[in-house]
Structures are given as structure tokens and as C-alpha cells.
C-alpha positions in Angstrom: 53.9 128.2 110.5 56.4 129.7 108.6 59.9 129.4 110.1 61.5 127.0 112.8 60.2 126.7 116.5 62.7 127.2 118.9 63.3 125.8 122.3 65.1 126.8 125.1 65.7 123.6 127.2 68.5 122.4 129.9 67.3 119.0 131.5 64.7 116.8 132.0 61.3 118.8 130.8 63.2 120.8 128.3 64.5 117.4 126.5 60.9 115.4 127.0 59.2 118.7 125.7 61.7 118.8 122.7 60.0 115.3 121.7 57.0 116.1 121.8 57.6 118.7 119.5 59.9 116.6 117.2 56.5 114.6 116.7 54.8 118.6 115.8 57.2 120.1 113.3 59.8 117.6 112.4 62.6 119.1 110.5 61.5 122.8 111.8 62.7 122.3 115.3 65.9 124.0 117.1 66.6 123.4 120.1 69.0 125.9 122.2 70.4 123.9 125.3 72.1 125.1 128.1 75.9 124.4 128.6 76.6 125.7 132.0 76.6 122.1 133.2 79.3 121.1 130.8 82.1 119.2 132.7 85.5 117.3 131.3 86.3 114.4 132.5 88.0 111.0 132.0 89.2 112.5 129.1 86.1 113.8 127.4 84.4 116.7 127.2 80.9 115.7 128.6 78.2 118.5 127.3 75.4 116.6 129.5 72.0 119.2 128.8 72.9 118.7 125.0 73.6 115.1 125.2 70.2 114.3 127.0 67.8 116.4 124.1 70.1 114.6 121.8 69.1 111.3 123.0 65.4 111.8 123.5 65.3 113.2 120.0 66.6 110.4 118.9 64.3 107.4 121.5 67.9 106.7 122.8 67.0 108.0 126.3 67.4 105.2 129.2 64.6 104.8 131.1 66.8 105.9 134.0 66.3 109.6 132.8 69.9 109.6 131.5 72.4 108.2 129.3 71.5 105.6 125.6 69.2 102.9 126.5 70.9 99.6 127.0 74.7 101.5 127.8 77.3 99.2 129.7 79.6 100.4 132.4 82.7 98.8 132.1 85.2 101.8 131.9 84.0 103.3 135.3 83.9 100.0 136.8 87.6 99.5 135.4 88.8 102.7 137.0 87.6 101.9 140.2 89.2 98.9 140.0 92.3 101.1 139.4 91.3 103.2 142.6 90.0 106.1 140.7 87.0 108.2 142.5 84.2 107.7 139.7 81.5 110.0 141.2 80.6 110.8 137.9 79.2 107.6 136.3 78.8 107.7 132.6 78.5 104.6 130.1 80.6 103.3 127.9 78.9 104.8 124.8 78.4 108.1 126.5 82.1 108.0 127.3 82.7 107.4 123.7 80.6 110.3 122.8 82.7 112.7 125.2 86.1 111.4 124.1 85.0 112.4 120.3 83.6 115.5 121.2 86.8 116.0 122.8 88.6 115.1 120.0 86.8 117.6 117.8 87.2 120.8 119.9 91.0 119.5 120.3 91.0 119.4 116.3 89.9 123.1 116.0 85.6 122.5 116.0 83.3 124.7 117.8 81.2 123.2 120.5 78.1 123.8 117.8 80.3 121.8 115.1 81.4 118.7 117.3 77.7 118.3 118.6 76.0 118.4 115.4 78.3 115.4 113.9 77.7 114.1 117.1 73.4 114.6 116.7 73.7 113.5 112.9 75.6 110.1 114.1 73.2 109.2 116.3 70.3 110.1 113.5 68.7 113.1 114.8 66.6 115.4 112.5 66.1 118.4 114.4 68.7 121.0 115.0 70.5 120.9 118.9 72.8 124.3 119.4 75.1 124.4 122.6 73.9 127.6 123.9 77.9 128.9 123.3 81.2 128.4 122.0 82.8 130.2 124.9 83.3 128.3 128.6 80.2 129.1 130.8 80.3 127.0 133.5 77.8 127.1 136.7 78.9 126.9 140.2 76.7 126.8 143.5 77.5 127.4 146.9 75.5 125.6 149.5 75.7 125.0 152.8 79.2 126.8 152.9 80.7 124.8 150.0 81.0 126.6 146.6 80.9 123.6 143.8 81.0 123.4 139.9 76.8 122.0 138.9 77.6 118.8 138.3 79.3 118.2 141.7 76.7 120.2 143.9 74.3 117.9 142.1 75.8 114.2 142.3 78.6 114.5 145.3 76.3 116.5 147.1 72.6 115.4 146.5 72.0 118.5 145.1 70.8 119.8 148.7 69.9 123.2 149.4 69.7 125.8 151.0 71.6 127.3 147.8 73.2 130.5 149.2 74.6 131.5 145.7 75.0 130.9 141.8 77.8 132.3 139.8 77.1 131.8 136.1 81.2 131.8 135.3 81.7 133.6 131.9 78.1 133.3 131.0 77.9 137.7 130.8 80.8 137.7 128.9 80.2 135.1 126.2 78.0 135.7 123.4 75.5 133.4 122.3 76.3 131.5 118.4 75.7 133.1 115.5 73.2 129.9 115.0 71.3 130.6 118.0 71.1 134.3 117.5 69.9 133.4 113.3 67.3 130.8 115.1 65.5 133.1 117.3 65.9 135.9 114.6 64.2 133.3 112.1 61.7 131.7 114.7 57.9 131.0 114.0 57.3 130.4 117.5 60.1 130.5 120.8 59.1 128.0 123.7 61.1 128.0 127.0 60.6 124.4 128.0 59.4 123.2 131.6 63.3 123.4 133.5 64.9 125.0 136.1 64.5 129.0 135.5 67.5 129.9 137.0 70.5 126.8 136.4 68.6 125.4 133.2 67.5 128.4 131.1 69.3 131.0 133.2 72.7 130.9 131.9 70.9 130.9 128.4 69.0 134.3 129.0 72.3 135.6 130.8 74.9 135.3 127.8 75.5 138.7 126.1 72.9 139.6 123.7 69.8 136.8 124.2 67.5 138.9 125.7 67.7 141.7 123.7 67.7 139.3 120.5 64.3 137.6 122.4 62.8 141.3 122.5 63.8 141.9 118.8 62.4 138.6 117.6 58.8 138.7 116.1 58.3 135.5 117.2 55.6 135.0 120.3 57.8 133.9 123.2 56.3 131.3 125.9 57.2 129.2 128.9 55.8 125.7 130.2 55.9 125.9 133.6 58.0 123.0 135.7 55.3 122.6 138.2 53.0 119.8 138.1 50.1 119.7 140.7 52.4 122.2 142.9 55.2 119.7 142.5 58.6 119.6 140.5 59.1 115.8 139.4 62.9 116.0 139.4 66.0 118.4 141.0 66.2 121.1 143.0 63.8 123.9 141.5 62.4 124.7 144.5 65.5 125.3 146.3 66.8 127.4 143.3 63.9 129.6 142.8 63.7 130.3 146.6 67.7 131.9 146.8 66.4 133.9 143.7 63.4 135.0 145.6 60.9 133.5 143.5 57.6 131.6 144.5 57.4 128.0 143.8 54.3 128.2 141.5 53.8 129.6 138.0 53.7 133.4 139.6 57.3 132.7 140.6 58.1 131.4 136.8 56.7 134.6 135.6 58.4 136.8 137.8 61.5 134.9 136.6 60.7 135.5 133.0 59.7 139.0 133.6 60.1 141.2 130.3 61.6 137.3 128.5 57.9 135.6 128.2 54.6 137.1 126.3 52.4 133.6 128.1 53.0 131.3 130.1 51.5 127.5 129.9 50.9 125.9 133.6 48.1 124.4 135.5 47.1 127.0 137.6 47.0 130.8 136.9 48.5 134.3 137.2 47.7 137.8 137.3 50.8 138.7 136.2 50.9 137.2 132.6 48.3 135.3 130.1 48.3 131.7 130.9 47.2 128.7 129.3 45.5 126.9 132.5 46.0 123.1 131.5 47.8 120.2 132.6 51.8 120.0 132.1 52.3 116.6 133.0 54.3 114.9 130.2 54.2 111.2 131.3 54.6 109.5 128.1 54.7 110.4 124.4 50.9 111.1 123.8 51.6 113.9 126.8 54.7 115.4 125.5 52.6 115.5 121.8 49.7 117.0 123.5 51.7 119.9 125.6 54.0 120.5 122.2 50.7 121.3 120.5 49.0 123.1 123.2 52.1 125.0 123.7 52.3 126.0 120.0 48.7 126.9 119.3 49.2 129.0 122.3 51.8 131.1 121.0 50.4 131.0 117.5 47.4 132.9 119.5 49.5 135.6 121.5 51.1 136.5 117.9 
């Protein structure tokens, strides 16, 4: 395979996918995360999509889903102790990381610059781009409250119905020159199994992806979130249903429209080839296995 393979990821099944194809292609991986969920906060500039590839790519992940393995929490529980409203729990180490990224941008880095000090610290091989330099922040209004992602997600349980999305800035910003080089360069582009419209969504809508997707030589394919019918974490469901799409791998498709040249899910479309098998990535023998299903899929559609 001559060139990198790309990934598209923004939570969960993007990151577990990522590490699965860390074990593929080593060195040859780029991942292009999502930064629409970015948020500052206790004084750091928390980039949380980023963060959580970084930390699978580097078997730091907590077995919580989030945050290093083995983090301590005595910041947040001093500030409550001052009276502070932490609704937005983060360990001491994550903190740490924030404050520095925060320190970097302050010092005149791009986002792309302060996270890849940050990835090389922590002993990552693969490449992780923030999707942008520029702000792109996503808000949600739901049930008559308009909220920035984060606090739709932990102060308000993430319940729908989700009446609107706003991808702030996201149409005006232009993706990095790194991204744009990556999927210019790619062997292979894979859109990993997250939320198609708050996870890859503000990817695809900054100025210039798609078209650089359509110019890219590269086969272009999705993983589909559902497993068995089911997503295994967030609000996908509720997502794809204000965007009008079916909760199954025809609504992933119709999401993708014009984006995807396959898709990989375990059930089928008319719509679009599909690799029928199953997406469950439960441990690392399953995130190996879809990485290299995934990869000899588009290798076949090129």
C-alpha cells in the first residue's frame, strides 16, 4: 500500500477503530479528528475527540471509555470544595494536558502543533490532526435549549429530540494544510464507526474536505456505527433522526452520499457496495480484524 491510511474519527468507534489500525500499518496512519467538541475550561483548552484517539493510540485509554488509565481527581474535587460547579469532570493528568495545550496556543502554536507535542509526549507513532486551526464549535438545541456539545451531552444527558445543530464556523474554516496533504497523499481513506452528523460532520463541512475527498485517488469507505441494529454509545439515533436519516446502514449512506465509494456494516444496502460482516470491535483482536477487513475492502473498490 503505498501512502498513509487516513481516518476520519470523532469519539468512541473512530478512536477504537484508529487502534486497530495502529496494529495494520503502524507508522502509515493519520488520523483526522473532529474538533467541534473542543471546550476551555478550568483554564485549559480541552480538545476531547483528539485527546481520546490520542490515548487509545497510545493503550492509555481508561476503561471508563475516557480519560489515561489510572488518572486521579483531585483538582475537581478541590474546586468543589471551593464551590465551583464541576459538571465537566476531567483528571488531574487530563487537566494537565489541557493547561499545556493551552499554554502552546497562548505561546503562538496552531492547534495541529500543540497536539502533536502533546501525542509525541505521551509516545504515540501515528499522526493525530485536529481537523482545524480555526474555532468550530458545535451547538445543539433540544428540547427548547440551544447548548455548546459538550453541555447538551453531560448537563443534559445528551437527550433528544434534537431540534437543531449549528456547526459554528465550521463552513468558514478551512481544513489544515496537513489534513488536506494526508487525504491528497492517502493509500486508503476510512470514515470510522461515529456519529455521521456531530462526529464526522463538522469534518466533511469545513471549506474544501469534500471536494479534496472527490479529488483524492484514494478509495473512500465508512464503518457503519450500528451493531446488531444498535449504537453502543451516545445519541446517534437521535442525531440521524433531526437529519432525516434511517437508523441503519441505508441512513449512513444516505449521509455519506457523494463522500463514501463502500460502506462496511452488518447488514446491507441498495444504495452503495457493502461489505456485510460484523462491526463489533469488543476488544483488540476485533478492532485488528475490522481495520483489516476495512482496508482490504477499499484496496478492492480501488
Amino acid at each position: 500500500m503505498s501512502g498513509p491510511v487516513v481516518v476520519l474519527a470523532g469519539g468512541t468507534g473512530g478512536a477504537k477503530l484508529a487502534r486497530g489500525l495502529l496494529d495494520v500499518v503502524g507508522d502509515d496512519l493519520v488520523v483526522i479528528a473532529n474538533t467541534g467538541d473542543d471546550i476551555e475550561i478550568y483554564g485549559a483548552y480541552v480538545s476531547p475527540d483528539p485527546d481520546l484517539v490520542t490515548f487509545w493510540l497510545a493503550d492509555r485509554i481508561d476503561e471508563r471509555g475516557w480519560g489515561l488509565v489510572g488518572d486521579t481527581f483531585a483538582v475537581m474535587a478541590g474546586l468543589r470544595e471551593l464551590g465551583v460547579d464541576v459538571w465537566f469532570n476531567l483528571g488531574d493528568r487530563d487537566l494537565a494536558i489541557g493547561v499545556e495545550r493551552a499554554r502552546r496556543l497562548d505561546d503562538g502554536e496552531r492547534l495541529t502543533e500543540a497536539h502533536a507535542a502533546i501525542a509525541t509526549a505521551l509516545g504515540v507513532r501515528a499522526r493525530v490532526l485536529p481537523m482545524s486551526d480555526k474555532p468550530v464549535r458545535t451547538w445543539v438545541r433540544a428540547r427548547g435549549r440551544v447548548s455548546p456539545f459538550q453541555e447538551f451531552m453531560i448537563r443534559g444527558g445528551g437527550e433528544g429530540p434534537i431540534e437543531d445543530v449549528d456547526l459554528r464556523g465550521a463552513r468558514a474554516s478551512p481544513p489544515t494544510d496537513e489534513v488536506l496533504e494526508a487525504i491528497a497523499g492517502a493509500a486508503a481513506i476510512v470514515i470510522g464507526p461515529s456519529n455521521p452528523v456531530v462526529s464526522i460532520g463538522p469534518i466533511l463541512a469545513l471549506r474544501g474536505v469534500r471536494a479534496a475527498l472527490s479529488a483524492s485517488s484514494a478509495p473512500v469507505v465508512a464503518v457503519s456505527p450500528f451493531v446488531h441494529g444498535a449504537v453502543l454509545k451516545g445519541p446517534t439515533k437521535e442525531f440521524m433522526a433531526f437529519a432525516e436519516m434511517p437508523p441503519n446502514a441505508e441512513g449512513i449512506a444516505i449521509g455519506y452520499d457523494g463522500v463514501i465509494d463502500g460502506l462496511i456494516a452488518d447488514e446491507r444496502t441498495d444504495r452503495i457496495p457493502v461489505l456485510e460482516t460484523d462491526v463489533l470491535m469488543a476488544d483488540g483482536a476485533g478492532r485488528r480484524r475490522v481495520a483489516e477487513e476495512a482496508l482490504r475492502f477499499a484496496q478492492a473498490l480501488g
